[in-house]
C-alpha positions in Angstrom: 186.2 69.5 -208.6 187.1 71.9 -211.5 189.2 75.2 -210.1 188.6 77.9 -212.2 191.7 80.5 -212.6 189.9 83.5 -214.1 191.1 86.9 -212.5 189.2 86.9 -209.0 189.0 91.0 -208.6 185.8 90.5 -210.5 183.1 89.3 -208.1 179.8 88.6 -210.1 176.5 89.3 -208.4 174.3 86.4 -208.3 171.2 88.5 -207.8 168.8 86.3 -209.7 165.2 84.8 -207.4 166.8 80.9 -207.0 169.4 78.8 -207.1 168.2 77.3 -210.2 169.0 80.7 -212.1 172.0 81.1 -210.5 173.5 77.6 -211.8 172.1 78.2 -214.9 173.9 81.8 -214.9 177.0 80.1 -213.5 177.5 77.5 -216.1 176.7 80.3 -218.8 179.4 81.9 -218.1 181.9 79.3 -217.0 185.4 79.8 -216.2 185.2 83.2 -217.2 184.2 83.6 -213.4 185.3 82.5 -210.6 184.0 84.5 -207.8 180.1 84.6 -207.0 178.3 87.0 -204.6 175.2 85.2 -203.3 172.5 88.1 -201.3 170.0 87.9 -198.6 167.6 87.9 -202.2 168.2 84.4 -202.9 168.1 83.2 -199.4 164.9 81.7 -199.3 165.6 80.4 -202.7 168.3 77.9 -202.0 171.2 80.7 -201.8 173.4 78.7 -199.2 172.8 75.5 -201.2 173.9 77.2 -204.0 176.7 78.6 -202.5 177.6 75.4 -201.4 177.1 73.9 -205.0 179.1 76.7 -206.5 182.3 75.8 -204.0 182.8 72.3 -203.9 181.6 71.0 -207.7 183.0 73.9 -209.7 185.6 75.6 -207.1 184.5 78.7 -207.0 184.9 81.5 -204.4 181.8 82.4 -202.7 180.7 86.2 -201.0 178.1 85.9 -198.8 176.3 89.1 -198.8 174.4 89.1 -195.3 174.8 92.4 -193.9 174.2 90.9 -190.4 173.2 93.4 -188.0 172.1 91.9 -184.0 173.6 91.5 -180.6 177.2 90.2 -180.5 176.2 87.1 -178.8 173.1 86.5 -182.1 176.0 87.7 -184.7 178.3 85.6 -183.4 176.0 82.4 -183.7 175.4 83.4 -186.9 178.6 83.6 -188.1 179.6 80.5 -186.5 177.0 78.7 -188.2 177.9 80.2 -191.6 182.3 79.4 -191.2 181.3 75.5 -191.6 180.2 76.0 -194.9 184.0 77.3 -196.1 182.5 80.5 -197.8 185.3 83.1 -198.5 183.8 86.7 -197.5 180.7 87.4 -195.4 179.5 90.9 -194.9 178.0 92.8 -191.5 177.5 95.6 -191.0 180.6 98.1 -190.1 179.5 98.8 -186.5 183.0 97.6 -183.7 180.0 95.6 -182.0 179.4 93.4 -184.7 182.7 93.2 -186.6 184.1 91.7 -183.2 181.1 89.3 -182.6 181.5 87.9 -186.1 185.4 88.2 -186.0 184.6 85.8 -182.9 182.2 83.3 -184.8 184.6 82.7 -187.6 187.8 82.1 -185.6 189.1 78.8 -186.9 188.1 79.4 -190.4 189.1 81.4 -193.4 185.8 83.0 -193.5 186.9 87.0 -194.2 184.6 89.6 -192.3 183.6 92.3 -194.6 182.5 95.6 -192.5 179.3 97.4 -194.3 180.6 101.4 -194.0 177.5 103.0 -195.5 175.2 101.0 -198.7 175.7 102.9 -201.7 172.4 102.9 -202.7 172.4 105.9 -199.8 172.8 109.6 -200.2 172.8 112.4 -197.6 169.3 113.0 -197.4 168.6 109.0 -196.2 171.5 109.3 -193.8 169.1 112.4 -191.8 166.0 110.3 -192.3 168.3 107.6 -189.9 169.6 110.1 -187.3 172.9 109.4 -188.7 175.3 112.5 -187.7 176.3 115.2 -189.9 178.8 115.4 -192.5 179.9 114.4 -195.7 179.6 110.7 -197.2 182.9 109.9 -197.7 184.3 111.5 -194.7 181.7 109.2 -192.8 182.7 106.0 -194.5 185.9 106.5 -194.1 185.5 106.9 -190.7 183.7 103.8 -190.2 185.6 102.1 -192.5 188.8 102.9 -189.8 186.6 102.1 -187.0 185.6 98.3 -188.9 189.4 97.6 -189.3 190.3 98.4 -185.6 187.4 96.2 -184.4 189.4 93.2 -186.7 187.9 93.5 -190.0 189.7 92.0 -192.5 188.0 94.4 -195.2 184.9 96.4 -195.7 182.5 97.2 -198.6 182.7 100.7 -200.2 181.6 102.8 -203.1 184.4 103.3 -205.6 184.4 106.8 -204.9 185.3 106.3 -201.3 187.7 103.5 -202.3 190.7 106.0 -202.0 189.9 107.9 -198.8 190.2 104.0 -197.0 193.1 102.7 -199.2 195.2 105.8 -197.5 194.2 105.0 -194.0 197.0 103.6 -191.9 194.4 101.0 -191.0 193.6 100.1 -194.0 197.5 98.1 -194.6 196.8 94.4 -195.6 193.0 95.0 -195.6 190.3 94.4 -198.3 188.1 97.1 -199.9 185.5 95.7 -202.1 183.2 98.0 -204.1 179.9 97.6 -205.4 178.6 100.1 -207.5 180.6 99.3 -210.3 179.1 99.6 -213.6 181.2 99.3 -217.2 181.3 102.8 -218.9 177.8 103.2 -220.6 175.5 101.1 -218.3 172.8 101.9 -216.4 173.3 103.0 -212.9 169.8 101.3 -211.8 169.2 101.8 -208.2 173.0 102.5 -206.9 173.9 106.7 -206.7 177.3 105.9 -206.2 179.5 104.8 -209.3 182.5 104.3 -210.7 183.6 102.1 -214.0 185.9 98.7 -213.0 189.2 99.9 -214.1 188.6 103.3 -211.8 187.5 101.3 -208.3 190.7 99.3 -209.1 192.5 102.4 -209.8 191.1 103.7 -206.5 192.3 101.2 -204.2 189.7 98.5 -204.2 190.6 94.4 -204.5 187.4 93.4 -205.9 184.8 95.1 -207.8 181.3 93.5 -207.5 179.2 93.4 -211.0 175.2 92.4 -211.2 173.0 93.3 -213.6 175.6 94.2 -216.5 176.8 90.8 -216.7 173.5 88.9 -215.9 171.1 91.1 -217.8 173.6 90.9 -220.6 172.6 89.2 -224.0 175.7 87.1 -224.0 176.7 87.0 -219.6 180.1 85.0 -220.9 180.7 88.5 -223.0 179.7 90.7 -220.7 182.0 89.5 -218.2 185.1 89.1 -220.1 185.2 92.4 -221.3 184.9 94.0 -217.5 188.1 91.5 -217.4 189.9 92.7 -220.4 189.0 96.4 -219.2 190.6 95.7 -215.7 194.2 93.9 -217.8 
């Protein structure tokens, strides 16, 4: 197995339709990167074998972007299926009930639970369509975000502009905030409303910045990602 030893803060989104364009992507690019995001996308297209391929032949670290959302007793047995697989972040979504069911499913492995606070594809006016109560954004994520980390979650997912309300919370000591919604200065937003370029989420208070389409969309993916690197050094 060949461990890569690239700066890990830069998490590359594999959104591609199948695991076939992901390893293609992958061995692009190298050991330029060494931390994949795998969605709910490519699940039908071989994403956990992927994911599995990724980590034990080229030692890479592995997100698994879920977004789980049940029953604690479903979540749980969800999660506990996933922890065999060695992955290194999974996301559900921020609510106590499910951060403790899937804190519960991955006890015994080094699985992190990610808490969703609120997508940042979402602005105020989607958060009314889904009952979701008054006030701003960023007060409400940061809210959840606290609420995530007292139910046990080791970090949650955040736009880079919230990145700095949840790196001050007392909670928030020893915790991961991982932000999507990074794009290089210059790029196009595409479907996210909530951005920030990679050296500002670091700036902010985030651990790992999450890059898709700028990298894989890129001409030259290898290039792409190594100057997000040489902007974050």
């Amino acid at each position: 197995m060949t461990q890569s030893h690239s700066d890990d803060r830069l998490i590359l989104a594999l959104d591609v339709p199948d695991a076939l364009s992901g390893l293609n992507l992958a061995n692009k690019i190298g050991d330029a990167v060494s931390f994949y995001k795998i969605g709910l996308g490519m699940l039908t297209g071989g994403g956990l074998a992927l994911a599995n391929e990724l980590k034990a032949e080229h030692g890479k670290r592995i997100f698994l972007d879920m977004k789980l959302f049940d029953i604690g007793a479903t979540v749980e047995a969800a999660v506990r299926g996933l922890a065999q697989f060695d992955l290194d972040f999974l996301t559900v979504h921020g609510d106590p009930h499910v951060v403790r069911a899937a804190k519960q499913g991955a006890a015994g492995s080094n699985m992190k639970i990610l808490g969703v606070t609120i997508l940042t594809s979402l602005d105020r006016a989607d958060l009314d369509d889904a009952l979701i109560r008054d006030g701003a954004i960023p007060d409400l994520v940061a809210e959840r975000a606290g609420r995530a980390f007292d139910a046990g979650a080791d970090g949650v997912i955040a736009s880079p502009n919230e990145a700095a309300l949840i790196r001050a919370l007392p909670e928030s000591a020893g915790r991961l905030i991982v932000t999507p919604g990074v794009r290089p200065a210059g790029a196009d937003k595409g479907d996210q409303k909530r951005v920030a370029t990679p050296a500002a989420a670091i700036a902010a208070g985030a651990d790992h910045i999450v890059v898709g389409r700028p990298i894989w969309q890129a001409d030259d993916p290898r290039a792409a990602a190594q100057a997000i690197l040489a902007e974050l050094s």
